[in-house]
C-alpha positions in Angstrom: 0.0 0.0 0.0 1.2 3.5 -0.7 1.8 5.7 2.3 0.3 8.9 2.5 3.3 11.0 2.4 5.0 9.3 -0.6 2.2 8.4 -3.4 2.6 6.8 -6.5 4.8 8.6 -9.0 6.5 8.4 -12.7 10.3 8.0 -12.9 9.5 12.1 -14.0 8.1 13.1 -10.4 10.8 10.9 -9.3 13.1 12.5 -10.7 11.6 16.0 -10.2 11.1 15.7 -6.5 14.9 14.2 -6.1 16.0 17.0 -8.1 14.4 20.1 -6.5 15.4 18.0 -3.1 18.8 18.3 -3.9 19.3 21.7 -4.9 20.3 21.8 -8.6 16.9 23.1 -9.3 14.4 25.9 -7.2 15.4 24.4 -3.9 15.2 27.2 -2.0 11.4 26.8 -2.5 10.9 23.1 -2.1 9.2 21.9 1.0 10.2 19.5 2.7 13.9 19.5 3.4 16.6 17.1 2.3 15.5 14.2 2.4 13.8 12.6 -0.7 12.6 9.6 -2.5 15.3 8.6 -5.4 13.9 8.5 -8.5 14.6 5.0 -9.7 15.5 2.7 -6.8 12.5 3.5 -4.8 14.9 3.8 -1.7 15.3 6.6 0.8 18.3 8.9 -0.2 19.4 11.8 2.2 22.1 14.1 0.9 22.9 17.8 1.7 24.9 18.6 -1.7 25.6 21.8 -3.4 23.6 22.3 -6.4 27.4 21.9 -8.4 27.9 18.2 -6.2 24.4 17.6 -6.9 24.6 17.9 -10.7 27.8 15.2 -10.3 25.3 13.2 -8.7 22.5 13.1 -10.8 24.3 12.1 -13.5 26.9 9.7 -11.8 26.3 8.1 -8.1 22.5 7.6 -7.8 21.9 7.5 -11.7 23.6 4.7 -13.2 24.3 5.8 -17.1 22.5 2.6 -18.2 19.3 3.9 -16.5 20.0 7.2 -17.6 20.2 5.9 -21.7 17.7 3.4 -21.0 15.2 6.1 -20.2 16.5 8.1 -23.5 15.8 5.7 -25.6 12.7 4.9 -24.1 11.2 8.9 -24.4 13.2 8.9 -28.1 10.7 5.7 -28.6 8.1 8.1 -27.5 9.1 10.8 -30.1 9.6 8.6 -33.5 6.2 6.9 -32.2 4.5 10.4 -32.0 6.2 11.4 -35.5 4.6 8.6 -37.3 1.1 9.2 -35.8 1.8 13.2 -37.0 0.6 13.6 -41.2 1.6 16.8 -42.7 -1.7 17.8 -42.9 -2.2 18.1 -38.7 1.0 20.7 -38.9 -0.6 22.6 -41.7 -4.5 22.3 -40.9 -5.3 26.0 -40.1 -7.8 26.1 -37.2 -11.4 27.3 -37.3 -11.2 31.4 -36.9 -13.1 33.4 -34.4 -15.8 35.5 -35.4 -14.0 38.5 -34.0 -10.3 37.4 -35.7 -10.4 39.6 -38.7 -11.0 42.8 -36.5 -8.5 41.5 -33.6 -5.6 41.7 -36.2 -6.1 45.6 -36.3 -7.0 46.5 -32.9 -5.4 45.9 -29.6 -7.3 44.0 -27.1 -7.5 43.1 -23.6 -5.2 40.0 -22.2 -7.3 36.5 -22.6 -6.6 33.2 -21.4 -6.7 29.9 -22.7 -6.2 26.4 -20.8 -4.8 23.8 -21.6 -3.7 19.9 -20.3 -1.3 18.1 -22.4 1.3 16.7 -20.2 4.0 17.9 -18.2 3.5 20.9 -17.4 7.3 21.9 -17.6 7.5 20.9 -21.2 4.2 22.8 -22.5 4.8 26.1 -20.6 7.7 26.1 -22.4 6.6 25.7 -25.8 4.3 28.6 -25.1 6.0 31.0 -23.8 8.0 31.1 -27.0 4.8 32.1 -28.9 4.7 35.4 -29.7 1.6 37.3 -28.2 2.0 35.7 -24.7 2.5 37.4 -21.8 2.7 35.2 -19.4 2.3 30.9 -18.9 1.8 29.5 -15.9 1.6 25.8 -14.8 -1.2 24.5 -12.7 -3.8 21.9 -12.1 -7.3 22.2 -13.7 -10.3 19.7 -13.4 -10.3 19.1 -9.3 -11.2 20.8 -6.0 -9.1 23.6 -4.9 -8.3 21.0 -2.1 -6.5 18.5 -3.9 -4.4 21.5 -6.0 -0.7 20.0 -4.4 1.8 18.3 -6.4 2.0 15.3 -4.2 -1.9 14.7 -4.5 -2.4 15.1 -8.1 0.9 13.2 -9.2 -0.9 10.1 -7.1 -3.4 9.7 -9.8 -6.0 10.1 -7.7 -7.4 13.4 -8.0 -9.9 14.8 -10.9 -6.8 17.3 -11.6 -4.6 17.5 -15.2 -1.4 19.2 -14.9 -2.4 22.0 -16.7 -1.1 25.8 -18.1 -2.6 29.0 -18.5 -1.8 31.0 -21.4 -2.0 34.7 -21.2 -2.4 36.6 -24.6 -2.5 39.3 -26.5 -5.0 38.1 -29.2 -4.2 41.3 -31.7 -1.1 39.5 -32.0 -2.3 35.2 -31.9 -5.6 34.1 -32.1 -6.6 31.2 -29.8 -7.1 29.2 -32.8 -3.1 29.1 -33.7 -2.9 28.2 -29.6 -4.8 25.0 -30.8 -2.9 24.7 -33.5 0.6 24.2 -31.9 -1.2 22.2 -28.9 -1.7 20.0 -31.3 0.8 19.7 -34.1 3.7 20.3 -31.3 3.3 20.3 -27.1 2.4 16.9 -27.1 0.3 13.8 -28.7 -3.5 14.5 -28.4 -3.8 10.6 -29.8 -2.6 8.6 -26.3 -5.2 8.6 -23.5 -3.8 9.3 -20.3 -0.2 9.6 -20.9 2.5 11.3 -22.5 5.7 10.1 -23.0 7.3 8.3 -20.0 4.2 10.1 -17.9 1.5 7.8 -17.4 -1.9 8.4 -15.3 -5.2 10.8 -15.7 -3.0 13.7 -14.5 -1.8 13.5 -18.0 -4.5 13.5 -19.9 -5.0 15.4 -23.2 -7.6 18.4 -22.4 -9.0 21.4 -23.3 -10.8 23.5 -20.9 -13.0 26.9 -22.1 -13.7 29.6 -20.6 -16.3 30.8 -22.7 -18.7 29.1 -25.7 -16.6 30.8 -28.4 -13.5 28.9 -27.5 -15.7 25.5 -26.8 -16.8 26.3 -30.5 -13.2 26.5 -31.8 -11.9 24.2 -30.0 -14.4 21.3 -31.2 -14.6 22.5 -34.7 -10.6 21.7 -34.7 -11.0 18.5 -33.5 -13.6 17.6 -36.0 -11.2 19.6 -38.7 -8.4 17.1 -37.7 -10.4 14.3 -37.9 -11.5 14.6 -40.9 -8.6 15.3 -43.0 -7.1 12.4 -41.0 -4.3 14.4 -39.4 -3.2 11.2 -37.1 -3.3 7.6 -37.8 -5.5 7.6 -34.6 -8.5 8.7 -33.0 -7.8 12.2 -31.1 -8.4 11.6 -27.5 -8.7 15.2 -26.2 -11.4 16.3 -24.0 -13.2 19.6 -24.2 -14.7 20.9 -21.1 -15.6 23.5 -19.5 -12.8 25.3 -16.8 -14.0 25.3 -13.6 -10.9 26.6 -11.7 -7.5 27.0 -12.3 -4.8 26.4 -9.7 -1.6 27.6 -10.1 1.1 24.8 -9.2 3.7 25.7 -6.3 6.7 27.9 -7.2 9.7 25.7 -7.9 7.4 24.3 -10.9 7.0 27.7 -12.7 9.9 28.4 -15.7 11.6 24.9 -14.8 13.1 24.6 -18.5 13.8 28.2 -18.1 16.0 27.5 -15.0 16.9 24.2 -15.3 17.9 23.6 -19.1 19.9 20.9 -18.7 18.0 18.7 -16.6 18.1 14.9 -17.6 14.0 15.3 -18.5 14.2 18.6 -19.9 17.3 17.4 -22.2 15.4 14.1 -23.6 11.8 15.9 -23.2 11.6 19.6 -23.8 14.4 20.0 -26.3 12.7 18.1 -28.9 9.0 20.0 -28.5 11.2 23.4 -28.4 13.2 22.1 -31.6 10.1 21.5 -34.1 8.5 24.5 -32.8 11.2 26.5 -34.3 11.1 24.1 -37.3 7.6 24.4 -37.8 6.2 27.8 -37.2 8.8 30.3 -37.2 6.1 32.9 -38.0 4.7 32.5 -35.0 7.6 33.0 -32.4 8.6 36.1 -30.5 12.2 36.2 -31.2 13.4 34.9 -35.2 15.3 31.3 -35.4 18.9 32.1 -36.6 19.4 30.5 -39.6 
C-alpha cells in the first residue's frame, strides 16, 4: 500500500522531486527538506549537496548511465512513435477562426486566457511561452477541488486534476485558434489517452478546458477539422470541457526549462518539442530562429 506521504509517482516526479530536493533546481522553494525519495531505486536517499555536487550526482552516483540511456531511448521511442502518428496535414491544418479574428488583427485588445492539459506541465509552458503574443504561462492543475491542488496529490493519480497551463495573450497578435494549433501539431500527442511520453496516469490526460462558448466552438470544430482530414493515424483523444478553476502549481514548478535547461528530463523531453516548434512555425515565435 502506498503511504500517505509518498504516493505513487512516474520516474519524471521521481526524478523531479529528487532533483528540487537536492538543490540543482528551485530548492530554496521546495518543502520539505533534504530528504527525498530517489527516483529509480525507490529507496530513501538523504544528501545535503551543493547544487554543483548535486549535478555530479545526478548524473553519476545515484543515476547509473545505463538507466540514464535506457530512459533516453525509451522517451526517443516516445518521439519517433509520435512522429509517425503526426501527417503533414495536422501541422498545416489551419484552425477554425473566431468570429472577431479579422477585427482582432487591427486593434489591440484586452489579455485572454486559454487552458490547456497536455502533459507535463514543464514541457508545454515552455513551448508557449515562445509564442509570440504571450504574456505570461503558468503551470497548474485544472479539473479538481481547490483542495487536492498540491503536487504530491495530483501526481498520485488520484485526483480529478490534469497538470495544466494557463496562457495569457494578446489576441491582436495570436488568435486562440493558432494556440490550438501548436497544442496539437507540437506540445504533445492529443492521440494517447492518459499519458505522455514516459508520464502515465489521468494527470496527464489530453484536455481542453474553455472559458467561454466561443473557445468551446473553436476548440471542437478543430477537432472535427483534424479528424476529418485524418491528421493522425489515430483517433484524437482530447477532451473539451468547461474550466471550472484554475490552480496555479507551487513555485519551484514555474519556468523549470527556463531554470533548469539541462535537466536529464528537460534534455530528452523539452528539447525536442522546443526544436520543431522553431522548425515548424517560425512565423509565430517572439524572437526569429537564426538560420
Amino acid at each position: 500500500m502506498t503511504s500517505p506521504d509518498r504516493p505513487n509517482r512516474t520516474s519524471r516526479d521521481r526524478v523531479k522531486t529528487w532533483w528540487m530536493t537536492l538543490g540543482a533546481g528551485r530548492s530554496d522553494r521546495m518543502p520539505g527538506g533534504t530528504m527525498a525519495w530517489a527516483n529509480w531505486d525507490d529507496k530513501a536517499l538523504a544528501c545535503n549537496g551543493s547544487p554543483s555536487r548535486a549535478s555530479n550526482m545526478v548524473m553519476n552516483k545515484y543515476m547509473p548511465t545505463r538507466r540514464v540511456v535506457g530512459f533516453a531511448l525509451v522517451a526517443l521511442g516516445t518521439t519517433i512513435a509520435l512522429g509517425v502518428a503526426l501527417t503533414a496535414s495536422a501541422l498545416h491544418a489551419e484552425p477554425p477562426a473566431k468570429a472577431d479574428d479579422a477585427s482582432e488583427s487591427k486593434k489591440e485588445k484586452k489579455v485572454e486566457v486559454a487552458t490547456f492539459g497536455n502533459g507535463c506541465f514543464w514541457c508545454t509552458e515552455a513551448v508557449f511561452e515562445q509564442l509570440k503574443g504571450v504574456t505570461k504561462v503558468v503551470s497548474g492543475y485544472a479539473g479538481g477541488s481547490k483542495e487536492s491542488a498540491k503536487y504530491n496529490l495530483v501526481s498520485s493519480g488520484g485526483t480529478q486534476h490534469a497538470e495544466s497551463i494557463q496562457i495569457h495573450y494578446n489576441p491582436s497578435q495570436i488568435t486562440y485558434g493558432q494556440l490550438l494549433k501548436v497544442f496539437f501539431a507540437v506540445a504533445h500527442d492529443p492521440t494517447t489517452l492518459n499519458y505522455q511520453g514516459p508520464d502515465h496516469g489521468y494527470q496527464y490526460r489530453s484536455a481542453i478546458f474553455y472559458s467561454n462558448d466561443e473557445q468551446k466552438r473553436v476548440a471542437e470544430a478543430y477537432v472535427k477539422q483534424l479528424t476529418d482530414v485524418k491528421a493522425f493515424s489515430k483517433p484524437i483523444v482530447t477532451k473539451i470541457s468547461a474550466l471550472p478553476a484554475f490552480y496555479p502549481a507551487e513555485d519551484y514548478h514555474q519556468d523549470f526549462v527556463k531554470l533548469n535547461p539541462n535537466h536529464p528530463y528537460v534534455v530528452v523531453n523539452a528539447r525536442p518539442k522546443l526544436k520543431k516548434l522553431k522548425d515548424h512555425f517560425p512565423e509565430l515565435l517572439k524572437t526569429k530562429p537564426k538560420s
